[in-house]
Structure formats: C-alpha cells, structure tokens
N, C-alpha and C positions, 0 to 999 in steps of 0.2 A: 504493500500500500504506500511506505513512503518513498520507492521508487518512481510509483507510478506519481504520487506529487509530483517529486521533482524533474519527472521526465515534461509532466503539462504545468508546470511553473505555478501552480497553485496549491492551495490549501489539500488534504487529505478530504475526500468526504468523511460523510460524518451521518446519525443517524437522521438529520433535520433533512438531508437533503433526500431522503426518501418517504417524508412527509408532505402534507397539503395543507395551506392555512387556514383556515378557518373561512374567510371568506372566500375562498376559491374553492375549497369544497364545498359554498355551499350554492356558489353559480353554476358548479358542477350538477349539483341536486334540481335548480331550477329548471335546465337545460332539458331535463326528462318533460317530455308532455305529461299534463296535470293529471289525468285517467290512471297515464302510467306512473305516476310517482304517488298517487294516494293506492292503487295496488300494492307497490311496491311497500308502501307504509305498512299496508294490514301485514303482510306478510312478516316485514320486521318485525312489528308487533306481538308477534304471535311468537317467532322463531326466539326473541328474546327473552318475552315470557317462561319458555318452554327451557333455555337454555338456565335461568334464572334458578329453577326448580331443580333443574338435574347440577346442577352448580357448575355448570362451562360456558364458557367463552364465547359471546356472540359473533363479538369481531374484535381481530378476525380470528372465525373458528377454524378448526382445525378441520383436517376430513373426517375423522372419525365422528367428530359432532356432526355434521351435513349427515351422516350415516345412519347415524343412532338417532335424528330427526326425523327420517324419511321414515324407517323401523315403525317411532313412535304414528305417525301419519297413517302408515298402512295398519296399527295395530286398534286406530280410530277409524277403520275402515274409509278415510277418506278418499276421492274418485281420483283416479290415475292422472287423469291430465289436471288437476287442480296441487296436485306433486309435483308434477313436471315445472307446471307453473312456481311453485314454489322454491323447485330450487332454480331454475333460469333465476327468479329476484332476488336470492339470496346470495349470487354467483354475482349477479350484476349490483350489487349494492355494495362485498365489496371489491368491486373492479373501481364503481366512484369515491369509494373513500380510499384507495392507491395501492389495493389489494389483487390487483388482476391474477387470475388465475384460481384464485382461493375463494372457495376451499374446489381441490380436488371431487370432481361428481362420480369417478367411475363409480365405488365403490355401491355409491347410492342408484343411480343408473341400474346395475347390477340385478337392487332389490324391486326397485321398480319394475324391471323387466320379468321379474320373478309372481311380481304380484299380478300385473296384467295377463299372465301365462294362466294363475290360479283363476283367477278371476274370470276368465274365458273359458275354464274345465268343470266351474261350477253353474256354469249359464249364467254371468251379470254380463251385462249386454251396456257397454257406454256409450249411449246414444247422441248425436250431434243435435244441436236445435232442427225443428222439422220446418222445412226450408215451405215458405208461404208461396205458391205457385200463382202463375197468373188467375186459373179458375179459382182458387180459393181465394185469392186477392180479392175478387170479383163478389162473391158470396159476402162475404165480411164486410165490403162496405153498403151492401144492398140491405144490412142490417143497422149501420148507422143510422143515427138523430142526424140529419142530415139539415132539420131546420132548428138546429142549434149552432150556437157557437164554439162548443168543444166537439161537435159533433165534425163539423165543415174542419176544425184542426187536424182531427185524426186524419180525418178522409186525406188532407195534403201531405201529412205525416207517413200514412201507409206507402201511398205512391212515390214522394219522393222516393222513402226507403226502398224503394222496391226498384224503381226507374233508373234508379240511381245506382244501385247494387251498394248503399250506402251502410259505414259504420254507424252505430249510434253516436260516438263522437263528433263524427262530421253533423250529423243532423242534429244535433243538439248547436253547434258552432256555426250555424248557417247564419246571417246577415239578411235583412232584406238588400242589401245593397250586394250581396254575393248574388242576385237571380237576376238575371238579365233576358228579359222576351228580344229573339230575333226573328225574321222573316221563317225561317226555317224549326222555331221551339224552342228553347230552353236552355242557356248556355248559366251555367253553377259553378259559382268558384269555389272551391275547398285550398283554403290558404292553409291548412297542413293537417297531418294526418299520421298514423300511425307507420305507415310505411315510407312517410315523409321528411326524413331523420332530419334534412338541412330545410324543411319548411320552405319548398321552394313554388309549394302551391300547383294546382292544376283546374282544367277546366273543363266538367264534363256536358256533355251535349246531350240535350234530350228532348226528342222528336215529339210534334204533336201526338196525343193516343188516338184510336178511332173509335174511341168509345166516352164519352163526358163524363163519365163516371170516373174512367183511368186518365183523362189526359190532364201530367202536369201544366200545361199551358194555363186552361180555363181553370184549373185548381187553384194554381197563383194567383192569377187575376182577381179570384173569389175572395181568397184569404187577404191579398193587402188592402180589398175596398174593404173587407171587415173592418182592418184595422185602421184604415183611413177614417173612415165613421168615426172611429175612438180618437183620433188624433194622434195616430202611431204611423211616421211616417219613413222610420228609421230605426236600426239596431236589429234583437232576435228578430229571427222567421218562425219558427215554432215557439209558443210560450203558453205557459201554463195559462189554465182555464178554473175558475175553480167552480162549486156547484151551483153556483147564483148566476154564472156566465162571464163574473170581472178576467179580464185579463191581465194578465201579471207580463212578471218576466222572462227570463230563456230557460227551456226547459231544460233537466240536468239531465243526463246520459241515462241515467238507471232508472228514470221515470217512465222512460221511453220503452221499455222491459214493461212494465206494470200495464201503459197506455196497449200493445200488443198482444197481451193476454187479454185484456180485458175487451177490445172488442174482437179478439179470436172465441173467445168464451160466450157473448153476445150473439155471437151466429150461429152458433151448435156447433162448432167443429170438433170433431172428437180429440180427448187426449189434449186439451189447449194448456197444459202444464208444457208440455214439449215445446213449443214457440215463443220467440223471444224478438228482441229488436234484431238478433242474428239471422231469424227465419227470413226476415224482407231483403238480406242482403243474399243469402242462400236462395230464397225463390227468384228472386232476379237472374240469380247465373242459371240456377237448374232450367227455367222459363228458355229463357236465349237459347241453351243447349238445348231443349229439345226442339227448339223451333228451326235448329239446324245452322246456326249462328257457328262459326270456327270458334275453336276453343280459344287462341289466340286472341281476337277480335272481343270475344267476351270479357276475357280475365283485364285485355287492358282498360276496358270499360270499367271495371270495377276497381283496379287499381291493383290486381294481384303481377304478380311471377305466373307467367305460363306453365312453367314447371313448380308452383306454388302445390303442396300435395293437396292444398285444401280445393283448389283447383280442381285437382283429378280424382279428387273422391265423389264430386258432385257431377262429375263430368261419366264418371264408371256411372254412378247412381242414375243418369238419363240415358248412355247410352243401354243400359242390361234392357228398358223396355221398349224404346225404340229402335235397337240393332237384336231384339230377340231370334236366338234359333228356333225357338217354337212357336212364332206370329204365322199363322198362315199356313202350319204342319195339319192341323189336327180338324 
C-alpha cells in the first residue's frame, strides 16, 4: 500500500475513501423512482426488523443472512416472486449505500429454486394478474355509472390503461398537458417510467377506437370538459372522485388496483381477485397479439424488450389458442 502511495504521489487510501457522505447517499436514494424507493422501503423495513430479532447485520449483511432471510420467507410460506423481489431490493439497497455486490444471492437463489420446485409438486399454481382483454374490457364498462363522474373517470382510466398497455405508474403520473389530440388520435407523453432509468421520456400514439365506448379520443374530450366545468384546466389527468362526486387530486398508483377490481367485480367477471391495474396493461398486449399484431410492434408499444420474458409469456398465452393443433381436427 505505501508503495502504491508513493508510486501515484498521494496519500494511502484509507477506509473514508470507500465511503458515501451523507448527502450523496442520499441523492443516491432520491435518484430511484418514488414507487421504486417506497418498495424498496417496505422491504428494508421488514429485512431489518427481521434481522433485529435474529440479532445480525442489516447492512451490510452478510450472505449467510440474505440466506437465512429467504429460509425464514419461505418458512412464512411467502409467494416466490415476492422473494425474488425481495432480494433484487435488498441487493440493490446495498449496491446505493456502496455495497455493490453484497450480499452474495446464490446461496438464497439456491432455496428459492428449491421452493418453487416444491411448490409446483404440490399443485400451488402462481398465477400472473389475469390480463383484461379487449371483450372483457368491453363488458366492464357496459357496467359502469356512466352518468357519473367517477363513473366517466374509470371508463378513461380502463382504456387509457389498456390502449396504452400502460403501468399504473404512468397512469397515475399522466398530466392533462401530457394528452395531446392530433388529426390522427392521441399522442401521451410519459416523461418517465420504470424502464426509463435516464427519464428521457417517450411518446405513445393512440388511434381513434371504432367503438365510443373504447375510443380514447372522445374519452379525453369527455373527461377534460368535466373538469373544465370544475375549473381544472391543468395538472393530474386521472384524480380521485370521492362518493358525493368532488374531485380531488392525482390518483396514487395503488388506488388504481382497488378502482380495477372494483369495477371488474361490478360486471360479474369471475374470479375478479385475479385483476389488477397489471391486467389493463396484460390485456392490451395479449388483445394486439391475438389480433395478429408482431410481437415486436407490440412490446414497443408498451415499452417492453422484445425479448422481455414477460413479453413471451403472454405472447405463448395467445398464441396456444390461436396457433392450436386441434382448431379445426375434431
């Protein structure tokens, strides 16, 4: 070490220099999109707690602790991808306090793979949100209060999310000044997003429907003379409603979960636990795919990797009924 000083004419490191101050760790923290840093939160939350009790080291923890976490996880029967999740933000929490790499996940990896093996030999079946297709789109709003005012929100709420192939992030982050009518439909800016690391924004295009019921166009239209009545001629696009009809502010992400169930559950749909603000963005892609739409063409529409696997699960999922070997055998 004091070689290497005197080879680059400086001091010796020291252990500060493999430190973050204070405030640059915590611009670090900021830099995470807000959804992603209050996830991230519960989870510390949770992994410290837990670490607190067994008496080790949150951070940074060791691998054995990341191990003996997951253990406990799967011993609470928690669902596999809610693990996975768990430790990606335990991995990446600390990578931004200047712990990259730590803690080591094979080991945990390992039990995970272990657990979703058991779990598949006992019949638990982990099912994705059940993705809201154009006919069910369709039904569900044939069920809305239509001459309401949280009614006329939903109704623009389902279809962006659906037209749009949209996160509930985004739809909760929408601007009336992000919707733009052109001669041609509907141009939506999403100034950033989850797969948008450097927030550099994009802009999606959405065609008139040929149905009044689905087309964003006349949707828009609907919804900002609503709020132009009120005197709201700027800021959210979707905002909460509450039971007397006042309109409030931007609605939060996870509200958007609640509003989805609730008028899935409204129209009879069976099983309307399964649907979520994920289904609108899942029926959007599965919709397009079966309508023969290239898989390329879609996923960019929604903002995925072509080779995104969530891509190709929904894309297997359209093609098993529209490319069947036994359409047309029997």
């Amino acid at each position: 070490m004091d070689q290497i000083a005197r080879n680059s004419g400086g001091p010796a490191p020291t252990i500060v220099d493999d430190l973050l101050d204070p405030v640059t760790a915590e611009r670090l923290a900021r830099s995470v999109p807000t959804n992603t840093r209050l996830a991230y939160g519960a989870v510390r939350d949770a992994f410290e707690r837990w670490c607190a009790r067994a008496g080790r080291t949150a951070l940074p923890a060791h691998d054995a602790t990341l191990t003996a976490y997951v253990s406990h996880l799967i011993t609470a029967e928690v669902a596999p991808a809610t693990i996975s999740q768990h430790i990606g933000a335990i991995r990446k929490l600390h990578s931004i306090a200047g712990h990259k790499g730590r803690p080591d996940a094979e080991q945990a990896q390992q039990l995970l793979r272990g657990y979703r093996r058991e779990r598949a030999e006992n019949g638990v079946v982990d099912r994705a949100a059940t993705p809201l297709v154009a006919e069910a789109l369709r039904r569900v709003i044939d069920h809305l209060p239509l001459d309401t005012t949280s009614g006329k929100r939903d109704q623009l709420l389902l279809v962006l999310g659906f037209t749009m192939m949209a996160r509930r992030s985004e739809l909760a982050a929408l601007t009336m000044q992000d919707v733009r009518e052109t001669d041609d439909g509907l141009e939506v800016g999403i100034r950033t997003s989850k797969t948008d690391k450097d927030s550099r924004g994009t802009v999606v295009a959405l065609p008139a429907g040929s149905h009044p019921e689905v087309d964003p166009v006349r949707l828009v239209r609907g919804w900002t003379a609503v709020l132009a009545d009120l005197g709201i001629t700027s800021g959210p696009l979707l905002r909460t409603v509450s039971r007397t009809g006042v309109v409030g502010g931007a609605l939060q992400p996870q509200s958007i979960n609640s509003i989805v169930r609730r008028c899935v559950a409204a129209a009879g749909l069976p099983e309307p636990d399964g649907y979520s603000a994920h289904s609108l963005r899942a029926g959007g892609l599965t919709s397009a795919l079966r309508a023969g739409v290239p898989l390329g063409v879609a996923a960019a529409h929604g903002r995925w990797s072509p080779k995104s696997p969530v891509v190709i699960q929904y894309a297997r999922a359209a093609d098993r009924w529209r490319d069947n070997a036994m359409r047309g055998v029997l």
